[in-house]
Rosetta silent file (secondary structure, phi, psi, omega in degrees, C-alpha in Angstrom):
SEQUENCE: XXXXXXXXXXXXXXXXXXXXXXXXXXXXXXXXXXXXXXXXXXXXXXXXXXXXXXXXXXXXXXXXXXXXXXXXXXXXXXXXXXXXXXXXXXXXXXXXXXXXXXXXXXXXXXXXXXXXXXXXXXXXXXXXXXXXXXXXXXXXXXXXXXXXXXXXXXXXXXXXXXXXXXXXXXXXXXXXXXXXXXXXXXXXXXXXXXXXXXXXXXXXXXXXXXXXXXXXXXXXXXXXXXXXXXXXXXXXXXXXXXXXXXXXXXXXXXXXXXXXXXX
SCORE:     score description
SCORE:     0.000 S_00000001
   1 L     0.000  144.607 -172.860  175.776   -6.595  140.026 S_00000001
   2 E  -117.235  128.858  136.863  174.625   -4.005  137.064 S_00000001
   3 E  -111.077  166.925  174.695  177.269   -2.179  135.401 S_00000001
   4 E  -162.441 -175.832 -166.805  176.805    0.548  133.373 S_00000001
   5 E  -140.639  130.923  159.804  177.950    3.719  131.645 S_00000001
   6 E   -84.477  161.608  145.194  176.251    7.985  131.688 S_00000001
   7 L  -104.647  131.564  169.046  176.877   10.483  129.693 S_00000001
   8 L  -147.338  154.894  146.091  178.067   13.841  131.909 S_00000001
   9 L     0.815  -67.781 -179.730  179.326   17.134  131.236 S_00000001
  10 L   -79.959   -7.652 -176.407  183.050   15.597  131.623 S_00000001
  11 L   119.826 -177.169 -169.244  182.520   12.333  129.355 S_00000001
  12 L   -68.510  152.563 -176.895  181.192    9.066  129.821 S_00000001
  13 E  -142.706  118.851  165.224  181.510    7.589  133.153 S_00000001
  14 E   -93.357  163.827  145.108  181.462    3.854  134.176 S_00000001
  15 E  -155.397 -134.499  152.932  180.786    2.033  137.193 S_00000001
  16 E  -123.420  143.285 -160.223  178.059    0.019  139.328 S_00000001
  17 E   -88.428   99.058 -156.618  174.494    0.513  139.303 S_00000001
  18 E  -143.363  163.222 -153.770  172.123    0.479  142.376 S_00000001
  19 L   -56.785  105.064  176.377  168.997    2.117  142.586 S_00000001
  20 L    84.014   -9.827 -171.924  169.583    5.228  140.356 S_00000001
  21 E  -106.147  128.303  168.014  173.176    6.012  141.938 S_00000001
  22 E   -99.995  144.352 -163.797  175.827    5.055  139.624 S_00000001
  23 E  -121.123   70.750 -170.480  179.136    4.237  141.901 S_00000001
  24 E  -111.692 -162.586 -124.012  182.239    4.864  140.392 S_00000001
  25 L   -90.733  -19.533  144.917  186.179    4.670  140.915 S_00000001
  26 L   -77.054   19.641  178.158  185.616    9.309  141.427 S_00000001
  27 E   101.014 -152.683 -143.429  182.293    8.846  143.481 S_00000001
  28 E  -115.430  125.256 -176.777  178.605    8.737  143.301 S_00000001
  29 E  -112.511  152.178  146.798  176.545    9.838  140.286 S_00000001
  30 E   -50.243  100.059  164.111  172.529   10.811  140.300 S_00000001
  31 L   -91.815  104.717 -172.819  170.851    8.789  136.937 S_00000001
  32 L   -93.231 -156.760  178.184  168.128   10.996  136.477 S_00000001
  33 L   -58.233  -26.758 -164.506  165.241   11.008  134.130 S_00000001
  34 L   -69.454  169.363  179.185  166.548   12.641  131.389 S_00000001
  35 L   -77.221   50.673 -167.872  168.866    9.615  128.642 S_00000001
  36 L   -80.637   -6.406  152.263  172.198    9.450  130.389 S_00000001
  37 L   -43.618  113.172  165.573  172.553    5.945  129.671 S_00000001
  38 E  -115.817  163.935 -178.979  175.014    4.953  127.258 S_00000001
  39 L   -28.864  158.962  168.024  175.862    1.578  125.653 S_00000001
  40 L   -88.234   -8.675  179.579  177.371   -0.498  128.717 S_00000001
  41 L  -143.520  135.671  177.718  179.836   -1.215  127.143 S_00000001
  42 L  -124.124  129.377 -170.779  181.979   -0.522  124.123 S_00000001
  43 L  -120.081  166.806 -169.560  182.957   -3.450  121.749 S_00000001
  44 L   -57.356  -39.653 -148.381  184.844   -4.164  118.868 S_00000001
  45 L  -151.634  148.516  167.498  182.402   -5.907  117.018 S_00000001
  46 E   -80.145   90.413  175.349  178.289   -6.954  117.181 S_00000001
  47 E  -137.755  156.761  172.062  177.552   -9.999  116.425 S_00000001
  48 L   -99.410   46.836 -136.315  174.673  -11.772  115.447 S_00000001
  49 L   -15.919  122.412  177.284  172.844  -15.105  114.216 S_00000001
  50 L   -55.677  130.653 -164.622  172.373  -14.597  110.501 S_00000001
  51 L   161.042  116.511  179.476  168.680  -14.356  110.124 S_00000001
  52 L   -51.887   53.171  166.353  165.660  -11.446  108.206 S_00000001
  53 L    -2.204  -21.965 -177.628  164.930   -9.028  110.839 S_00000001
  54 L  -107.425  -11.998  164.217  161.894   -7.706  108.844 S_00000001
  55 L   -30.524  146.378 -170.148  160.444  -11.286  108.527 S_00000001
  56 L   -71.766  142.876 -170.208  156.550  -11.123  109.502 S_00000001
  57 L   -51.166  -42.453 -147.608  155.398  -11.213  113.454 S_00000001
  58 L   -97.193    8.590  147.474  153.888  -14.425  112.757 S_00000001
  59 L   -56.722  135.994 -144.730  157.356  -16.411  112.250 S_00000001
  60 L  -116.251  144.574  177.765  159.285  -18.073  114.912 S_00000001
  61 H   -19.697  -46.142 -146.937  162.952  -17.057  115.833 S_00000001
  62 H   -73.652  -16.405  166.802  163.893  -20.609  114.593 S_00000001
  63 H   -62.966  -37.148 -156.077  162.039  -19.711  110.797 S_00000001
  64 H   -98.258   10.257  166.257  163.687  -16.755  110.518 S_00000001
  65 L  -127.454  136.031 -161.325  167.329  -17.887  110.470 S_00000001
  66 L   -77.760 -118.405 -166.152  169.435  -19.820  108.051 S_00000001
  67 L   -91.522  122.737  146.982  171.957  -21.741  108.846 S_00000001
  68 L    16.310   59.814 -175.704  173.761  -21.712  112.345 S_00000001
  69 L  -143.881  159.487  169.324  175.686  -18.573  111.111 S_00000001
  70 L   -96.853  133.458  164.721  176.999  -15.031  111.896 S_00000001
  71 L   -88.198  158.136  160.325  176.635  -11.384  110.908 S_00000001
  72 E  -130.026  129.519 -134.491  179.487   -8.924  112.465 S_00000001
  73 E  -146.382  107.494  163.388  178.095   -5.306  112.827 S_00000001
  74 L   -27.530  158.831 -177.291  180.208   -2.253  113.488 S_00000001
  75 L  -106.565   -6.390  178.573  179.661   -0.528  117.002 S_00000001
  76 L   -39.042  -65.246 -167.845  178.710    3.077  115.487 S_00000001
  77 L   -65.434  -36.854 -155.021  174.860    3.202  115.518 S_00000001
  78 L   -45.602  157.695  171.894  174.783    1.602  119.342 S_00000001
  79 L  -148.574 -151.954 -165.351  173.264    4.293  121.540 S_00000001
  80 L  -143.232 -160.068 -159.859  171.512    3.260  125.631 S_00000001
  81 L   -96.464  137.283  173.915  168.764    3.084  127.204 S_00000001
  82 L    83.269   -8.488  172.184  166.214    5.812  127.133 S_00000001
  83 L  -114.779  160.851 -150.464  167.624    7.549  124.239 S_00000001
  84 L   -61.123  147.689 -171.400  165.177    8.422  121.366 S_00000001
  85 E  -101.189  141.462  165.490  165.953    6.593  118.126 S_00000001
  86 L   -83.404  172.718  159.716  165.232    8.875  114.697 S_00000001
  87 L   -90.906  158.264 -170.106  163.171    7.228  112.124 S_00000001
  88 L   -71.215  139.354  152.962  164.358    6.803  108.980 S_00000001
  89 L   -32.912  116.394  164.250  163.726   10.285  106.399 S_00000001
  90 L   -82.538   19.057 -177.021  160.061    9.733  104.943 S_00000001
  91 L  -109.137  -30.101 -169.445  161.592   11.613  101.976 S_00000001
  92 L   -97.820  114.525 -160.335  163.856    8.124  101.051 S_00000001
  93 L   -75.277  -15.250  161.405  161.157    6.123   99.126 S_00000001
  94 L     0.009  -95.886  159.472  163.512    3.198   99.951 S_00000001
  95 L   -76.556    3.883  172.873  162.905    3.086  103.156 S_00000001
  96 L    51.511   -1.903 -177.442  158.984    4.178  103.628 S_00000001
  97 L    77.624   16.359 -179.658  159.649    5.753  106.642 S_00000001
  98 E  -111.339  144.042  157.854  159.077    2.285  108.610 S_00000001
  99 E  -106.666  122.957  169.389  160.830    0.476  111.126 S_00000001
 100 E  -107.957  136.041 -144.533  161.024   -2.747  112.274 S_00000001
 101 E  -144.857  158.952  175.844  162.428   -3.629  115.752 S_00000001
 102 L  -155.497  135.285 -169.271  163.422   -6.935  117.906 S_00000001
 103 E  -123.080  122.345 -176.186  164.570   -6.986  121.617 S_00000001
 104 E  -135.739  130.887  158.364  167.002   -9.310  121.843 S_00000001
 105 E   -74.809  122.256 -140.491  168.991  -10.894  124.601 S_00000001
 106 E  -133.136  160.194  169.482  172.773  -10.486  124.283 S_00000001
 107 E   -90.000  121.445  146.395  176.488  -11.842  126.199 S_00000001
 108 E   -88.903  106.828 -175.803  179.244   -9.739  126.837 S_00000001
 109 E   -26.512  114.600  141.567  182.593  -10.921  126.612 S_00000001
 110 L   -46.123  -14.755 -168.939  185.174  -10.541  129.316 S_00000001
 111 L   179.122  141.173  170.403  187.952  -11.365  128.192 S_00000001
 112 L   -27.985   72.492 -162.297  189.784  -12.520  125.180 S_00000001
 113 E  -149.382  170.933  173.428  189.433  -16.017  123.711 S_00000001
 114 L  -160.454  166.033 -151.728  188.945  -18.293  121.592 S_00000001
 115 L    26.953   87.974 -178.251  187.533  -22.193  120.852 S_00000001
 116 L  -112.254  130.182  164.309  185.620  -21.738  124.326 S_00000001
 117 L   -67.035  174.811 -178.030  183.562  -24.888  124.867 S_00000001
 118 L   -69.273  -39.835  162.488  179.953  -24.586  126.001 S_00000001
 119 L  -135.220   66.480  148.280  181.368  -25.020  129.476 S_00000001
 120 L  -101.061  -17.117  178.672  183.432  -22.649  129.797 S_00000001
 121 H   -16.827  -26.939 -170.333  181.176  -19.962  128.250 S_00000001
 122 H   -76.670  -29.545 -178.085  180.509  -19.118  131.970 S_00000001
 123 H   -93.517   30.087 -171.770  183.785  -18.255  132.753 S_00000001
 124 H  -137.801  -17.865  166.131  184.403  -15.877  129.937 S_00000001
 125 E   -91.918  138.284 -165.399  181.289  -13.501  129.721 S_00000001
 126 E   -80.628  -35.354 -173.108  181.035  -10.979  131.720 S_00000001
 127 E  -155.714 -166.762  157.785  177.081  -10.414  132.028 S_00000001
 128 E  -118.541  129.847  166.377  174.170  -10.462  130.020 S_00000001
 129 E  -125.062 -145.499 -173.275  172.339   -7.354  128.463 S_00000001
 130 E  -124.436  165.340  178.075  169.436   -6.457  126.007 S_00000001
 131 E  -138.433  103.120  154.659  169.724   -5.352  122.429 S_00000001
 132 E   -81.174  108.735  172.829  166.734   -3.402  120.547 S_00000001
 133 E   -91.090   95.251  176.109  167.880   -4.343  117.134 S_00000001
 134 L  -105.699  156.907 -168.462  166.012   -1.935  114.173 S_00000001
 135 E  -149.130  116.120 -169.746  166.328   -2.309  110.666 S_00000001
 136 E   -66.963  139.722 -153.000  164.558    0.106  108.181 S_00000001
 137 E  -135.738  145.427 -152.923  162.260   -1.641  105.547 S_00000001
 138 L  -104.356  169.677 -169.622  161.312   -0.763  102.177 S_00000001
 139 L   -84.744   49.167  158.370  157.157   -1.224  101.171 S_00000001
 140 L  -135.373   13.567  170.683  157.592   -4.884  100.389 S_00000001
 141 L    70.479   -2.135 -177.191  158.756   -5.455  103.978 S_00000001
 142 L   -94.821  161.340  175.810  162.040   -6.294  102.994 S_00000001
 143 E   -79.319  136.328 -177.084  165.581   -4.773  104.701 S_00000001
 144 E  -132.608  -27.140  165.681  166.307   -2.002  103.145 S_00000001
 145 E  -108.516   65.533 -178.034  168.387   -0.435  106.044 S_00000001
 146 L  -154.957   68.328  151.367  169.912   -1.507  109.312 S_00000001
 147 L  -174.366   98.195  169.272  172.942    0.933  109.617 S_00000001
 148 L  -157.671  156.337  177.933  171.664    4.106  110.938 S_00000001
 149 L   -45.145  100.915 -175.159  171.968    6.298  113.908 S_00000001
 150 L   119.762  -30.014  171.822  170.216    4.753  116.691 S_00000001
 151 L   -28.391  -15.906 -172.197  169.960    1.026  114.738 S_00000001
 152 E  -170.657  126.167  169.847  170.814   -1.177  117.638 S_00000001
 153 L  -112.190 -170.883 -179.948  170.619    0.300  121.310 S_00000001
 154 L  -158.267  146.178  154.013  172.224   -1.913  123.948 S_00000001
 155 E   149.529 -125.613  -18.626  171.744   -1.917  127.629 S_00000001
 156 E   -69.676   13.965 -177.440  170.224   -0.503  129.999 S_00000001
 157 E   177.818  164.233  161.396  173.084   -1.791  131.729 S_00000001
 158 E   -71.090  115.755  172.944  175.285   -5.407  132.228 S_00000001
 159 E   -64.325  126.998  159.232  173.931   -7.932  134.554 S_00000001
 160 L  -112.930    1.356  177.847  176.851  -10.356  135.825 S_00000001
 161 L  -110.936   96.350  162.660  174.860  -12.252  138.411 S_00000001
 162 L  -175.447  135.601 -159.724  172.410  -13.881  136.197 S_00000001
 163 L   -92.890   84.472  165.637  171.572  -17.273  134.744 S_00000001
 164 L   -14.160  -51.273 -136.262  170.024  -17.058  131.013 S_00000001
 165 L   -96.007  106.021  173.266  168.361  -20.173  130.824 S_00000001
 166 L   121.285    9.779 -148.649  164.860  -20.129  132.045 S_00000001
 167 L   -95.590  157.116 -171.759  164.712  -16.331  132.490 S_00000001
 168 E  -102.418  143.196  167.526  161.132  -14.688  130.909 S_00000001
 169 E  -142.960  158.769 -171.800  161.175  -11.977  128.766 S_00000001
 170 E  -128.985  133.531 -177.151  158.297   -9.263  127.466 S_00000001
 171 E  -121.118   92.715 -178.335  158.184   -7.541  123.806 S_00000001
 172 E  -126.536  142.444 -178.338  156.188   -4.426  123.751 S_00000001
 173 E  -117.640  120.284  158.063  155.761   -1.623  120.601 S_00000001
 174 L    70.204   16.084  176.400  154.270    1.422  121.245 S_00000001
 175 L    96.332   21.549 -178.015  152.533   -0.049  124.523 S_00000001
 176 E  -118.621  126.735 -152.754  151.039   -3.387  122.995 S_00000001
 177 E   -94.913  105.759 -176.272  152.255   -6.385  124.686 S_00000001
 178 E   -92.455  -43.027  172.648  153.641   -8.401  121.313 S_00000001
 179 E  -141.475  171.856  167.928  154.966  -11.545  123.390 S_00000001
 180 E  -142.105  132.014  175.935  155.549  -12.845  126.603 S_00000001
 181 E  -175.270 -166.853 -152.623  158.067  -16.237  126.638 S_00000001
 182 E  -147.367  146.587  167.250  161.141  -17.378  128.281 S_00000001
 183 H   -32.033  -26.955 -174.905  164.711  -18.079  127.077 S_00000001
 184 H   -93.883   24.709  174.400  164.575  -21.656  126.759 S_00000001
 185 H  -128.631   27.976  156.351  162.158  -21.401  123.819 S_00000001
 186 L   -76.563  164.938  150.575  165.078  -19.515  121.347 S_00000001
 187 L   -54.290  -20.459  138.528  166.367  -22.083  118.818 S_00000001
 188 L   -67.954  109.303  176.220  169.575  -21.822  120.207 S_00000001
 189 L   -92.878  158.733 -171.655  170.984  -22.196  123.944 S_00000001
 190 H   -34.423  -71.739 -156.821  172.894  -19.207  125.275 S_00000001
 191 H   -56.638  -33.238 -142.289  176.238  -21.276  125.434 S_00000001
 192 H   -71.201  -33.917  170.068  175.955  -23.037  122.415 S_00000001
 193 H   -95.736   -6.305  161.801  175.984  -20.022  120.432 S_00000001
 194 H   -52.526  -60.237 -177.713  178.689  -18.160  122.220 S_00000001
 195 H   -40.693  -64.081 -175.128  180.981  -21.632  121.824 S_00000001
 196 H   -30.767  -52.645 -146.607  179.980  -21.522  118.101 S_00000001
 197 H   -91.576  -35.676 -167.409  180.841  -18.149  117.219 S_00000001
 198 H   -77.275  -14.312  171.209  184.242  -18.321  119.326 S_00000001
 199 L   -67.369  -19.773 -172.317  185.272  -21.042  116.889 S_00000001
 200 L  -132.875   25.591  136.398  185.480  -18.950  113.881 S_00000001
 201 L  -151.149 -178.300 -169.022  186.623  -15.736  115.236 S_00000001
 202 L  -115.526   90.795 -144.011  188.606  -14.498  118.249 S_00000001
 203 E   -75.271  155.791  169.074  186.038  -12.407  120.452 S_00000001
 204 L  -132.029 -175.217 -172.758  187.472   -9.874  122.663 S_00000001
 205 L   -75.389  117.404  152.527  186.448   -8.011  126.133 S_00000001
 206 L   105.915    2.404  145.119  183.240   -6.013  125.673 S_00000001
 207 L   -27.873   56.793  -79.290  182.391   -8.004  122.608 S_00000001
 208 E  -138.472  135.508 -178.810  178.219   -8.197  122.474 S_00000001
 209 E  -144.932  100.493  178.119  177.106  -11.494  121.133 S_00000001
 210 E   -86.213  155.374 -168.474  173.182  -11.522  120.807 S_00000001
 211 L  -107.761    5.706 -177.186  171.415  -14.712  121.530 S_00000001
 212 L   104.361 -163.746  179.891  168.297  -14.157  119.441 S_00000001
 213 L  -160.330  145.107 -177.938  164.672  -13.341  120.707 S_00000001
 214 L   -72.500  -30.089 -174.147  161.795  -15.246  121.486 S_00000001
 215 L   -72.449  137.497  144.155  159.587  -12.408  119.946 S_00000001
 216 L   -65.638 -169.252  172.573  159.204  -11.827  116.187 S_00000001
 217 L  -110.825  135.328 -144.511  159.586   -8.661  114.979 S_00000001
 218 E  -146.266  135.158 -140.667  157.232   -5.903  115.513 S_00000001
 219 E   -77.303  139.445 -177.519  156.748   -2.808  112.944 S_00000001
 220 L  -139.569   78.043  172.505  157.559    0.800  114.722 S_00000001
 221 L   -74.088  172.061 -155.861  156.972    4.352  113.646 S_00000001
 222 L   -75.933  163.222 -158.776  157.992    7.845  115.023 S_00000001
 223 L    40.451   58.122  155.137  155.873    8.520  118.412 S_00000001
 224 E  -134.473 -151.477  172.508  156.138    5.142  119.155 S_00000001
 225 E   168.022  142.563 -166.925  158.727    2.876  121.366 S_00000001
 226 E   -93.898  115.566  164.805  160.221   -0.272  121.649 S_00000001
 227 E  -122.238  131.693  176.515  160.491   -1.873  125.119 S_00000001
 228 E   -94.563  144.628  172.945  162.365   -5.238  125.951 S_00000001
 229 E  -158.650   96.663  178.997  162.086   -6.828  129.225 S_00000001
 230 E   -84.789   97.343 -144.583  164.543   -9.299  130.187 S_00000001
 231 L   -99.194  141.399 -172.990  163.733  -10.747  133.949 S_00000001
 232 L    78.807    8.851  138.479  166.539  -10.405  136.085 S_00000001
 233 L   -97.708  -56.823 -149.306  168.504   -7.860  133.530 S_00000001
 234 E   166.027 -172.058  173.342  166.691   -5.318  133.004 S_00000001
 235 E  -149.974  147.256  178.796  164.282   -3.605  130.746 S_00000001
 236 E  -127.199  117.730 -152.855  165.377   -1.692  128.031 S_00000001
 237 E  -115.535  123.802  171.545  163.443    1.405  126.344 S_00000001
 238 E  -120.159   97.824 -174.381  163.698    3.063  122.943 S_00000001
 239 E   -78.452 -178.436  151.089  161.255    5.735  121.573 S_00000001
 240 E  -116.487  140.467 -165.150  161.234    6.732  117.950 S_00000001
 241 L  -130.090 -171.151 -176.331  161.066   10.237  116.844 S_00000001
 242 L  -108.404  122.615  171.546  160.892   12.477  113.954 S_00000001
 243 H    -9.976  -87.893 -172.111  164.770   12.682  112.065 S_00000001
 244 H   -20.153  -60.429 -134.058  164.473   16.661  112.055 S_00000001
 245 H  -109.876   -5.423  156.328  163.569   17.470  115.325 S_00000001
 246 H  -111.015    9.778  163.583  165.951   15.154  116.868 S_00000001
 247 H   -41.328  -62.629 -133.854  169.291   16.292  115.139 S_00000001
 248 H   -64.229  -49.110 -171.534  169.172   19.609  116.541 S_00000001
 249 H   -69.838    2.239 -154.738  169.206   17.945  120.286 S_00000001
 250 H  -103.588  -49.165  168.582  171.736   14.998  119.615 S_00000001
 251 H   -32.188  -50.997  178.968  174.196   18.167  118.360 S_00000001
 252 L   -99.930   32.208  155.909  174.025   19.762  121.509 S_00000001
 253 L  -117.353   19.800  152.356  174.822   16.357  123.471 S_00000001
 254 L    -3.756  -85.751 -175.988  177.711   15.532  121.295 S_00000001
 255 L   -67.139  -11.729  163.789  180.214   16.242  123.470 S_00000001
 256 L   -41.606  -41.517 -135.142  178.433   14.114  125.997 S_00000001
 257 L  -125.605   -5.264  173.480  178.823   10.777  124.236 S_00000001
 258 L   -54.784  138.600 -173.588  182.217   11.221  123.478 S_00000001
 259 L   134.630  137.289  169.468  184.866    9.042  125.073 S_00000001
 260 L   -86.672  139.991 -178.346  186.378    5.446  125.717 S_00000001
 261 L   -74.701 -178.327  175.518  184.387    2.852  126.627 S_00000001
 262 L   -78.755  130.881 -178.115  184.259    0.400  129.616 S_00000001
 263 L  -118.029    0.000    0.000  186.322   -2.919  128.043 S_00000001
């Protein structure tokens, strides 16, 4: 079953997802083309294997992370599937006007716990979804950035009938196929870092705990786009635009995006 969450005219609205009709607890909604996806969820906290997001494509997941540790990342920047990311200001010499991006597969909590062994992990997430993680990079390639609007999208929706381990995934920027590989070749399995992470803090329902990516990370400027493809979640799509010219539209969909999330 896919859940997920729109943006409409009255606020965000969750339910379940079946082709294009979203089906919730007031009736049946139309997902059109336009980016009414929103995060699928909204959680307290992000979190992440400690590890350089701007490290070079030709480094493997298991290179690019230190030790068997976490980051925990505010829920602000998430945005959904289909909606346009800005690029960083090419006016902040900082940042260079560059992006760097990773499609990542991530768990969502269900419920409240803590010290969960590896197996119970099953009985405490609710689904698996995708994470395009970007992190703006200064002209040495280094992080320079990665909290801004649009930094981490999440969706395009929750899976809950699906088994991580063996599942294939596809990494493509701007329409160039960067990898093709399968779950079991992160550095990590799925439970092991859920278990991990539940040891040193106390995750709650709608919690997002990314599991890494198979993919390096692959460099992304405005009129491009980041697509993730997770088989048997989903696929999850981000363009990049130019700052300016997408204020003016995220202003008048404001009141859209407004709203509590599904926990």
């Amino acid at each position: 079953m896919k859940l997920a969450r729109i943006a409409t005219d009255d606020g965000p609205v969750a339910g379940r997802y079946e082709d294009g009709v979203l089906h919730a607890d007031d009736g049946a909604y139309d997902v059109g083309v336009d980016p009414d996806f929103l995060s699928p969820c909204d959680p307290s906290a992000l979190y992440r294997i400690d590890g350089d997001l701007a490290a070079t494509d030709d480094q493997s997941t298991r290179e690019r992370v230190d030790a068997f540790d976490f980051v925990a990342e505010p829920p602000a920047p998430l945005v959904g599937h289909r909606t346009p990311v800005p690029a960083p200001d090419v006016a902040d010499e900082l940042v260079a006007g560059k992006l760097v991006a990773v499609g990542e597969l991530a768990a969502v909590i269900d419920e409240r716990c803590r010290n969960v062994s590896e197996d119970e992990v099953p009985d405490v997430v609710r689904g698996y979804t995708i994470r395009n993680d970007l992190v703006a990079v200064d002209s040495n390639g280094h992080t320079a950035r990665d909290a801004f609007d649009g930094s981490g999208s999440l969706g395009p929706w929750i899976e809950t009938a699906v088994d991580p381990i063996g599942v294939g995934m596809r990494f493509d920027v701007s329409g160039e196929r960067r990898r093709e590989a399968t779950v079991e070749s992160l550095p990590f399995a799925p439970a092991e870092i859920v278990s991990s992470l539940s040891r040193r803090v106390t995750l709650r329902s709608g919690d997002v705990v990314s599991l890494g990516s198979p993919a390096a990370p692959g460099s992304v400027e405005a009129g491009g786009a980041v697509e993730t493809t997770y088989e048997g979640v989903g696929t999850l799509r981000n363009a990049v635009v130019d700052a300016d010219g997408e204020r003016g539209r995220e202003r008048a969909n404001e009141g859209k995006r407004r709203g509590v999330g599904l926990h």
